[in-house]
mmCIF file as gemmi writes it, N, C-alpha and C atoms, coordinates in Angstrom:
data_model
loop_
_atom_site.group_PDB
_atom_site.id
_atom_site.type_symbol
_atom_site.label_atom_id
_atom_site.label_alt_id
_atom_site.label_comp_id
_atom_site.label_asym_id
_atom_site.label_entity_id
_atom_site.label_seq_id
_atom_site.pdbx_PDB_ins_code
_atom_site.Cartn_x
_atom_site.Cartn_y
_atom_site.Cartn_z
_atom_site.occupancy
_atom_site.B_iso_or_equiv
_atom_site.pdbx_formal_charge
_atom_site.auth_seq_id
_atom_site.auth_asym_id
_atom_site.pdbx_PDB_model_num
ATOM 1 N N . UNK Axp A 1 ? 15.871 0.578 -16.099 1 0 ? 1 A 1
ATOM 2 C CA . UNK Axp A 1 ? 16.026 0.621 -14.667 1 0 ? 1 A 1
ATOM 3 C C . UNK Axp A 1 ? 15.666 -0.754 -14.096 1 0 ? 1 A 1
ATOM 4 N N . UNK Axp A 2 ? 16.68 -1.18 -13.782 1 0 ? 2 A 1
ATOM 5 C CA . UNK Axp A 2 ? 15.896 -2.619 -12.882 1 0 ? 2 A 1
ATOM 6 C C . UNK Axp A 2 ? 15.205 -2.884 -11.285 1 0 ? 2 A 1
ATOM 7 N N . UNK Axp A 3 ? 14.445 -3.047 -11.694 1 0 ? 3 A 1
ATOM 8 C CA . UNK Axp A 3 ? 13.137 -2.946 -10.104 1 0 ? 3 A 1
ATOM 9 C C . UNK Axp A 3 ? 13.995 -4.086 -9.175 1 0 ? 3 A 1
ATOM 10 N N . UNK Axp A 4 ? 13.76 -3.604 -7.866 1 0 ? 4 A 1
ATOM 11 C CA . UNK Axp A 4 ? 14.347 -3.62 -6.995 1 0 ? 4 A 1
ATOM 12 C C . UNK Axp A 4 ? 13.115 -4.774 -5.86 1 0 ? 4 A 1
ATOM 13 N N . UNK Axp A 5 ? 11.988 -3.936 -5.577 1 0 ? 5 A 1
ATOM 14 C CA . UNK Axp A 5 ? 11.272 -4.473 -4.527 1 0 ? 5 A 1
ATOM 15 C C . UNK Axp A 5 ? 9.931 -4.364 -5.56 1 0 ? 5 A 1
ATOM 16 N N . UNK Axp A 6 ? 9.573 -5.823 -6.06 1 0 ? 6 A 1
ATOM 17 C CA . UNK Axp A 6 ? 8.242 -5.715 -7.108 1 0 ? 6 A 1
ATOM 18 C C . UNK Axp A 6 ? 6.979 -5.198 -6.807 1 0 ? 6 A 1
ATOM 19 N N . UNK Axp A 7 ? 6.805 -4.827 -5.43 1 0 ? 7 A 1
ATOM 20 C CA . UNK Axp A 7 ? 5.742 -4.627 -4.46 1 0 ? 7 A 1
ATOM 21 C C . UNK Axp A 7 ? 6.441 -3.828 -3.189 1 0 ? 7 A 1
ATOM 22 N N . UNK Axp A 8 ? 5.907 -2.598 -2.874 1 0 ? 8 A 1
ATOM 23 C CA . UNK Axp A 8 ? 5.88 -1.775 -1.921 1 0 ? 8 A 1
ATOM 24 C C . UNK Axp A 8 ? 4.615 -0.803 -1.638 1 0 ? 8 A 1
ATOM 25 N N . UNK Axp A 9 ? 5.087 -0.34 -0.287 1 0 ? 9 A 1
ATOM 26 C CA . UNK Axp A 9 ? 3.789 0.527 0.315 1 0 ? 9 A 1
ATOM 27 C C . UNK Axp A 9 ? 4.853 1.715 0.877 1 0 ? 9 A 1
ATOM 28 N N . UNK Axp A 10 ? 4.072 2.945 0.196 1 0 ? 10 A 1
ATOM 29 C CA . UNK Axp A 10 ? 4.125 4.005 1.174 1 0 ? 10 A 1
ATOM 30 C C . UNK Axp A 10 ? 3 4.521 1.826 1 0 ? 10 A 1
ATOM 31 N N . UNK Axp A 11 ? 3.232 4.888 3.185 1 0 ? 11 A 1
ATOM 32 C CA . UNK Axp A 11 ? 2.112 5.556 3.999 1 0 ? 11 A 1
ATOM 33 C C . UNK Axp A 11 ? 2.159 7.393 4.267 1 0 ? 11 A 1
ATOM 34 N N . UNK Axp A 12 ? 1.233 7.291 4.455 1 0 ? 12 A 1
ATOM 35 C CA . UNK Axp A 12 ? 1.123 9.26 4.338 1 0 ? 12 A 1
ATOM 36 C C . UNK Axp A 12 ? 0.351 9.252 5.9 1 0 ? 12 A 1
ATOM 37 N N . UNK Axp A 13 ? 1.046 9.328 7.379 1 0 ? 13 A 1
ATOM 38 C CA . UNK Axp A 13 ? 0.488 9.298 8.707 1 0 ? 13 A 1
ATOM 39 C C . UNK Axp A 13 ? -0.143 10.595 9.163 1 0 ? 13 A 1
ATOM 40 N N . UNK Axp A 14 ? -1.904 11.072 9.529 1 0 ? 14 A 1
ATOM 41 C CA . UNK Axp A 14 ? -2.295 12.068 9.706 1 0 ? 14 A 1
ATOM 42 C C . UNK Axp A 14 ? -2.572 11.433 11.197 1 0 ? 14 A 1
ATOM 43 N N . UNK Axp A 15 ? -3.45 12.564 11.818 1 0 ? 15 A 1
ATOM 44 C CA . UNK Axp A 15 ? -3.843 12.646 13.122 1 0 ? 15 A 1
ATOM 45 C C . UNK Axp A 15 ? -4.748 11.326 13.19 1 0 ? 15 A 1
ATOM 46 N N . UNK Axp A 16 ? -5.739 11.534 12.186 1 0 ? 16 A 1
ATOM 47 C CA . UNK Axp A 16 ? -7.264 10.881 12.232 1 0 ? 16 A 1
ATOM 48 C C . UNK Axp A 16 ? -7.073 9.98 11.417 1 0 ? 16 A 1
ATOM 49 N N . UNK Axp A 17 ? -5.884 10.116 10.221 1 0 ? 17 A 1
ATOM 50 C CA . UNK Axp A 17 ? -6.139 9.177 9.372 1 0 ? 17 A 1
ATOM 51 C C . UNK Axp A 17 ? -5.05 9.13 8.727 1 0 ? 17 A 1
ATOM 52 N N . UNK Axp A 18 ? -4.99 8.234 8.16 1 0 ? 18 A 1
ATOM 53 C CA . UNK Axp A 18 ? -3.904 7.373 7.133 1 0 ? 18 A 1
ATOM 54 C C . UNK Axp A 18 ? -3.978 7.137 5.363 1 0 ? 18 A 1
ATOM 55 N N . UNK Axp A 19 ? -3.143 7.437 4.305 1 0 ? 19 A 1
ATOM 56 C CA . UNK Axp A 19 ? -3.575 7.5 2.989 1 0 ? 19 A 1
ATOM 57 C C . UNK Axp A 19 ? -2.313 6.441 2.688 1 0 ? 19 A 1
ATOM 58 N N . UNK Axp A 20 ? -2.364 5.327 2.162 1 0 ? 20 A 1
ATOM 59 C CA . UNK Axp A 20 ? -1.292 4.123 2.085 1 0 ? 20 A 1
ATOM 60 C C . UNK Axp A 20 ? -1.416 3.737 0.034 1 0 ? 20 A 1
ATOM 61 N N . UNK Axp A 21 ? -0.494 4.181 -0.103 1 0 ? 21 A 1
ATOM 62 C CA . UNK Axp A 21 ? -0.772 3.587 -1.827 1 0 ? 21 A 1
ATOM 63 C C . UNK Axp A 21 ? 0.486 2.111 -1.773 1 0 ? 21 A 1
ATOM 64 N N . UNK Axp A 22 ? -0.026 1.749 -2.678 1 0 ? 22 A 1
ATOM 65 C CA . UNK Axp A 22 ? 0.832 0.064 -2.83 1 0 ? 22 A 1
ATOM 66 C C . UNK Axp A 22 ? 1.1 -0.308 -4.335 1 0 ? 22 A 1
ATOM 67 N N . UNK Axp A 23 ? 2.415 0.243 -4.886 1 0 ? 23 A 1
ATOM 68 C CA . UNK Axp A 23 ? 3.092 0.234 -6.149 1 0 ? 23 A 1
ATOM 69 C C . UNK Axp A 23 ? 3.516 -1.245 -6.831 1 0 ? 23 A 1
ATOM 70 N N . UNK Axp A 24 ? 2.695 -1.781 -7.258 1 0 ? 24 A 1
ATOM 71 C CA . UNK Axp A 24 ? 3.245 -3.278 -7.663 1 0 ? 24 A 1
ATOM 72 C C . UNK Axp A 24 ? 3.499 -3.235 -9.456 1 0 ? 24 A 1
ATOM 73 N N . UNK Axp A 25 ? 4.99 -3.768 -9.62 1 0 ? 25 A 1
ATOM 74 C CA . UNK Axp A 25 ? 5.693 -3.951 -10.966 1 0 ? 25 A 1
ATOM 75 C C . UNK Axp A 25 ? 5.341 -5.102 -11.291 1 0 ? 25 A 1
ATOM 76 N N . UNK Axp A 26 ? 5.006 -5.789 -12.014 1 0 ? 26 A 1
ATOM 77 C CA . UNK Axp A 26 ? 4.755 -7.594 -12.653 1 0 ? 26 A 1
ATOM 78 C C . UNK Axp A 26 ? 6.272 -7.657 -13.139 1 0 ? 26 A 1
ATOM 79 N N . UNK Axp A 27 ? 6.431 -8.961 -13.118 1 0 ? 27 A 1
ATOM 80 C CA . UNK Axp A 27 ? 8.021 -9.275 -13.568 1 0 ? 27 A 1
ATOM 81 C C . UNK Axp A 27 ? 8.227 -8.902 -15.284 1 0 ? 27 A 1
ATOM 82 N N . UNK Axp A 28 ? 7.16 -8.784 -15.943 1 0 ? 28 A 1
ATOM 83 C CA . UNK Axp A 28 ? 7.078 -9.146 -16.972 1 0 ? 28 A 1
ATOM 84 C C . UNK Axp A 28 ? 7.198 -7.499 -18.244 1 0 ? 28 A 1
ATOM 85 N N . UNK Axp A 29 ? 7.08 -6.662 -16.991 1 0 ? 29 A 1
ATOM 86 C CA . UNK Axp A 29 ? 6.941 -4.912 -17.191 1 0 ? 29 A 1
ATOM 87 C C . UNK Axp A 29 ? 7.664 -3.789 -16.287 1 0 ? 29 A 1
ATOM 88 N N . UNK Axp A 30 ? 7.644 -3.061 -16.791 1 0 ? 30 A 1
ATOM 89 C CA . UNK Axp A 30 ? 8.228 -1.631 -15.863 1 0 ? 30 A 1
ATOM 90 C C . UNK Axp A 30 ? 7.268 -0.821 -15.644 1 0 ? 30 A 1
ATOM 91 N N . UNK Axp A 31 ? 6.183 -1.05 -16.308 1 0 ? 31 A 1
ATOM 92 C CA . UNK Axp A 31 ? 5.007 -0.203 -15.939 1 0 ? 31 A 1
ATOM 93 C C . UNK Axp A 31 ? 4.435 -0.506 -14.457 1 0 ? 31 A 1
ATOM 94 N N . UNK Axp A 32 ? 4.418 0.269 -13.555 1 0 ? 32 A 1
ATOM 95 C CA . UNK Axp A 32 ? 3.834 -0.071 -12.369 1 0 ? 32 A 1
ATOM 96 C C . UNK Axp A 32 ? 2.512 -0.046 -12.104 1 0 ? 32 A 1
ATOM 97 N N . UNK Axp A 33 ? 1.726 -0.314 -11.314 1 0 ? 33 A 1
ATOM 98 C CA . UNK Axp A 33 ? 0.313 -0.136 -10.837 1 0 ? 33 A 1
ATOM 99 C C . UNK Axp A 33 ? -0.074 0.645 -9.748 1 0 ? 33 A 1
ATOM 100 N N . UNK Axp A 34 ? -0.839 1.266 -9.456 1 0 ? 34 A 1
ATOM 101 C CA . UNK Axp A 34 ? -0.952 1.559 -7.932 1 0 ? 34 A 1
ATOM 102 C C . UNK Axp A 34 ? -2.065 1.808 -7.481 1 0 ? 34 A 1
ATOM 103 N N . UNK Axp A 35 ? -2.641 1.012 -5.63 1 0 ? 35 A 1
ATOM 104 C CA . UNK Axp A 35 ? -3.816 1.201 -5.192 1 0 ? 35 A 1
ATOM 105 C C . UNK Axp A 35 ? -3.505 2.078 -4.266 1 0 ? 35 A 1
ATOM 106 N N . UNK Axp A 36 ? -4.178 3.453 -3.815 1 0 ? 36 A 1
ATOM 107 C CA . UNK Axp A 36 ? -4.234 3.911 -3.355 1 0 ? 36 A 1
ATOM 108 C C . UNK Axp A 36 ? -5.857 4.174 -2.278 1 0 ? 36 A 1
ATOM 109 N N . UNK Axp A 37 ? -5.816 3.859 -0.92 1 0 ? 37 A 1
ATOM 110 C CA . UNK Axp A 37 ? -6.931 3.937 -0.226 1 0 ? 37 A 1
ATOM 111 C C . UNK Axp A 37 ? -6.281 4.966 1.077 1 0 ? 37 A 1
ATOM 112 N N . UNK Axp A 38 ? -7.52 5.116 2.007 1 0 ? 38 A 1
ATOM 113 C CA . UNK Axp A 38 ? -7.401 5.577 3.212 1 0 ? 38 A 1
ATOM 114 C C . UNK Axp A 38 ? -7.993 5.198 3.916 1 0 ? 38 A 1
ATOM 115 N N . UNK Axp A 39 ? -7.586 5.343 5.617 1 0 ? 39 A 1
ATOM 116 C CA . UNK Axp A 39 ? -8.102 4.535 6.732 1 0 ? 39 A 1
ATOM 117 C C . UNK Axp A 39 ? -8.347 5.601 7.873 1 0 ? 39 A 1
ATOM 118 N N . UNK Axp A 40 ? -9.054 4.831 8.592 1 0 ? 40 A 1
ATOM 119 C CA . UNK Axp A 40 ? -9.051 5.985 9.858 1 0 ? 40 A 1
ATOM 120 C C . UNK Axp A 40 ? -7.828 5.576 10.847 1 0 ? 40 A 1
ATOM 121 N N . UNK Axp A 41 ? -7.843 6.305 11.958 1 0 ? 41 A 1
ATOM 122 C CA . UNK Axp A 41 ? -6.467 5.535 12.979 1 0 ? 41 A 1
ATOM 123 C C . UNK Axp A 41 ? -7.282 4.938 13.923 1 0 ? 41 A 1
ATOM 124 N N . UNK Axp A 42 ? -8.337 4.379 13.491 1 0 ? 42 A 1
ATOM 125 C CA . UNK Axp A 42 ? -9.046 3.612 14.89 1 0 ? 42 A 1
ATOM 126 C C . UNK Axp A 42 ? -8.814 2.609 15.002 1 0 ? 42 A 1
ATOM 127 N N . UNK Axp A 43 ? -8.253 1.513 16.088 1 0 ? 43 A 1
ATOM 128 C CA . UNK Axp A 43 ? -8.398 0.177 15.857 1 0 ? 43 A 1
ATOM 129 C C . UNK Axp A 43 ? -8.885 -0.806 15.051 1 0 ? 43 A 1
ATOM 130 N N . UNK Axp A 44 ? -10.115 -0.893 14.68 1 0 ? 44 A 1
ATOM 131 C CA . UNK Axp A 44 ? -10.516 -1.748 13.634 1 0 ? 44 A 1
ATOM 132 C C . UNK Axp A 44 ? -10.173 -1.006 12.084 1 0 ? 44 A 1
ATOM 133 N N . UNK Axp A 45 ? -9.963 0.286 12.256 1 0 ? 45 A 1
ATOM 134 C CA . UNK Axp A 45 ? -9.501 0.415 10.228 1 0 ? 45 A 1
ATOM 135 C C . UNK Axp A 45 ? -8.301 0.266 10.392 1 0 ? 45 A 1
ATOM 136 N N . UNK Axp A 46 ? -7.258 0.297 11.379 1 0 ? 46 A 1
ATOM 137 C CA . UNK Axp A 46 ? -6.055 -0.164 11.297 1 0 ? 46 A 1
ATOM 138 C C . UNK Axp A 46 ? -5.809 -1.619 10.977 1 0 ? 46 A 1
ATOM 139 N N . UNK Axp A 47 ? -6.578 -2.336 11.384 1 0 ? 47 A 1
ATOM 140 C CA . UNK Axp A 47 ? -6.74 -3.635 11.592 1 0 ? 47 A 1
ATOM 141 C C . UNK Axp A 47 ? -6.967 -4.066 9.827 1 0 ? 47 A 1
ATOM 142 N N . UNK Axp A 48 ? -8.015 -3.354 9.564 1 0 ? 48 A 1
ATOM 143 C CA . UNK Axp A 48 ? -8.334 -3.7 8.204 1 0 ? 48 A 1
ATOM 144 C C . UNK Axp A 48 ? -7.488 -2.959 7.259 1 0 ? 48 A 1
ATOM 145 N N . UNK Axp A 49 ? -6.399 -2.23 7.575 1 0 ? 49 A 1
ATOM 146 C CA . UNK Axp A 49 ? -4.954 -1.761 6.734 1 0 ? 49 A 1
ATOM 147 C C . UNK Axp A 49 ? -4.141 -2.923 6.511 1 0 ? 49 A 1
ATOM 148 N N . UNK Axp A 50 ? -3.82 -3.33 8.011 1 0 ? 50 A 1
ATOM 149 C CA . UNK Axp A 50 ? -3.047 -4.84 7.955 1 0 ? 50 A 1
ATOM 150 C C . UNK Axp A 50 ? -3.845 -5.894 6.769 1 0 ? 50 A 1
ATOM 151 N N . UNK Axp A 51 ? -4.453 -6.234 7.054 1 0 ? 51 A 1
ATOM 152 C CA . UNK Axp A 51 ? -5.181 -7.147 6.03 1 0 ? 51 A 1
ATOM 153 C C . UNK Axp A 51 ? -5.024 -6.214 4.929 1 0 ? 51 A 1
ATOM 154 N N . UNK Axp A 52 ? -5.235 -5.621 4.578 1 0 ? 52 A 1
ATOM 155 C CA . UNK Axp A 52 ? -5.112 -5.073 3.414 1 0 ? 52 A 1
ATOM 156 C C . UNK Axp A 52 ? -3.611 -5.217 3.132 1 0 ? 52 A 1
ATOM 157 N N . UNK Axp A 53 ? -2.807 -5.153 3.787 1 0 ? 53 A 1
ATOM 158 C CA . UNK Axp A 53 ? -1.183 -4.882 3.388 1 0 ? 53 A 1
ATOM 159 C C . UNK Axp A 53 ? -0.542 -6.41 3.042 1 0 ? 53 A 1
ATOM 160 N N . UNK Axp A 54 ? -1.637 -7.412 3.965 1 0 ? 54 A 1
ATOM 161 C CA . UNK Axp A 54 ? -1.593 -8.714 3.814 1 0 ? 54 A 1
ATOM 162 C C . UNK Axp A 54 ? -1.859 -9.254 2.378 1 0 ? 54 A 1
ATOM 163 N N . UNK Axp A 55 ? -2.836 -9 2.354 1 0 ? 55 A 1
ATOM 164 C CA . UNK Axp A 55 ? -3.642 -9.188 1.001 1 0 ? 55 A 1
ATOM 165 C C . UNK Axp A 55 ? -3.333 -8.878 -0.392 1 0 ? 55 A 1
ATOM 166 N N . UNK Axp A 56 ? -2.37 -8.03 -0.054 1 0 ? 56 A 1
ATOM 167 C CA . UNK Axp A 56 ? -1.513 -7.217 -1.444 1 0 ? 56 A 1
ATOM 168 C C . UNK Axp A 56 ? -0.175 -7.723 -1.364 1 0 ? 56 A 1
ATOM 169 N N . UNK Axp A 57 ? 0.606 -8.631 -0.616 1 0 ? 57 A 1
ATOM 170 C CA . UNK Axp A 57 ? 1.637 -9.321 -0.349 1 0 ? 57 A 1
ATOM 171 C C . UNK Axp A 57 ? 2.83 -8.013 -0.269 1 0 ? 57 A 1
């Protein structure tokens, strides 16, 4: 199967909160990775999602 986008995020949107995993392939494999965290929907953990989404390119 040839990978498409080497790095993506899906988000899972609740009331209070947010569960975002981030699937990254290395060029070098098909085996993927994945971080999976959660946030609250408050301004500053949103804030620190972005950076996080930053941070994981």
């Amino acid at each position: 199967m040839k990978v498409v986008f080497p790095t993506c995020c899906g988000v899972d949107v609740h009331k209070s909160f947010l569960v975002a995993t981030i699937i990254k392939t290395p060029a070098d494999s098909l085996q993927p990775s994945y971080q999976k965290k959660r946030f609250s929907t408050f301004n500053s953990d949103l804030n620190r999602f972005a950076d996080w989404l930053h941070k994981n390119g």
